[in-house]
C-alpha positions, 0 to 999 in steps of 0.5 A: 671171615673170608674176606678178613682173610683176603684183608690179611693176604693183601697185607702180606702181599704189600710186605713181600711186593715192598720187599720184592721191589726193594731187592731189585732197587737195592742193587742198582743203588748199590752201583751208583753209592760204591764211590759216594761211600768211598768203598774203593778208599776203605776197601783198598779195591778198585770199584770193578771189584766191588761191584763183582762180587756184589754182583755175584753176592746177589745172584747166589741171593736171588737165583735158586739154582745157585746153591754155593755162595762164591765171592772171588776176592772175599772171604767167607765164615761158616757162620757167614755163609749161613747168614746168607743162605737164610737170607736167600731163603728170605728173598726166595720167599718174598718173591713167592709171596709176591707172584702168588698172591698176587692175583688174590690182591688184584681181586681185592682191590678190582671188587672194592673189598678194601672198602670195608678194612678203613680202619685197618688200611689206616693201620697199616699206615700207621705202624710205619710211621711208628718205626720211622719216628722209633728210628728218628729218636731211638737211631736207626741201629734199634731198628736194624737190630730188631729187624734180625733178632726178629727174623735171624734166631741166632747171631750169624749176622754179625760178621766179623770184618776179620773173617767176613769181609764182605761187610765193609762194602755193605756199610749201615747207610745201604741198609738204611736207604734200602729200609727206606725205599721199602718204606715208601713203596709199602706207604704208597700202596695203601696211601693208595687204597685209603685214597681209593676207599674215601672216594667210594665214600664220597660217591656214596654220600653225593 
């Protein structure tokens, strides 16, 4: 039982690493597609001014002690300032996540446990494909939708441009490159341990 338990906190582990990682790569990536995205073009701002309030957008986001929300040249909703603050709420707790369990899933994989869950990392494997091939045919707007009726208990996250213009520079290509960098890096961990245990496997059989 105890070792299922530290299986499960491995798992949550790699969802909040993966999520970690891909907050800090979404913002990088975010600079380097204002133009290719032609955010200057749509927004009628220079690109210096998107990439601010971006700027200042992810700092309230990922900095605790910044408890007001403060884009310069945006508007923003009752409404859509609570969808933020959830969303800070989320990243804080991904963060958390990350650091304290992070020892806990050293420990797995320094004493091997992993070896015992080859069914279960082939599982965890598994489950994001399924959601890939979901978005390949059922388009990538199924996945985005259920991802917050999931985790946003009411509808805050739909802005309205009129109200919460912030949204035109986050159009749904950002997020779908960013659902796919956490993809990768969830993937590459447990390809990882699933090559790990099928080596112990075949020093044991040698």
């Amino acid at each position: 039982m105890k070792t299922k338990a530290h299986f499960l906190l491995t798992i949550i582990w790699s969802i909040s690493a993966s999520t970690t990682l891909t907050i800090l790569a979404a913002i990088p990536l975010f600079h380097g597609l204002i133009n290719i995205f032609q955010l200057p073009e749509l927004t009628y701002l220079s690109e210096k001014t998107i990439s601010y309030n971006f700027d200042k957008l992810m700092r309230y986001l990922l900095n605790p002690a910044i408890q007001k929300l403060n884009m310069p040249d945006f508007t923003s909703s009752q409404a859509g300032l609570k969808h933020f603050a959830d969303v800070k709420q989320l990243f804080l707790l991904a963060i958390l996540l990350t650091v304290v369990l992070l020892v806990p899933t050293f420990l797995f994989i320094k004493k091997k446990r992993y070896i015992q869950f080859y069914q279960g990392i082939k599982i965890c494997l598994v489950i994001p494909v399924f959601i890939g091939i979901i978005a390949l045919f059922g388009g990538f707007d199924s996945i985005f939708i259920s991802f917050h009726q999931i985790f946003f208990r009411d509808a805050t996250w739909l802005f309205d441009p009129a109200t919460d213009p912030v949204i035109n520079i986050l159009p749904e290509n950002y997020f779908m490159l960013c659902f796919m960098i956490f993809g990768v890096i969830y993937m590459v961990f447990w390809s990882y341990l699933l090559l790990k245990t099928k080596r112990s496997f075949s020093n044991e059989k040698n």
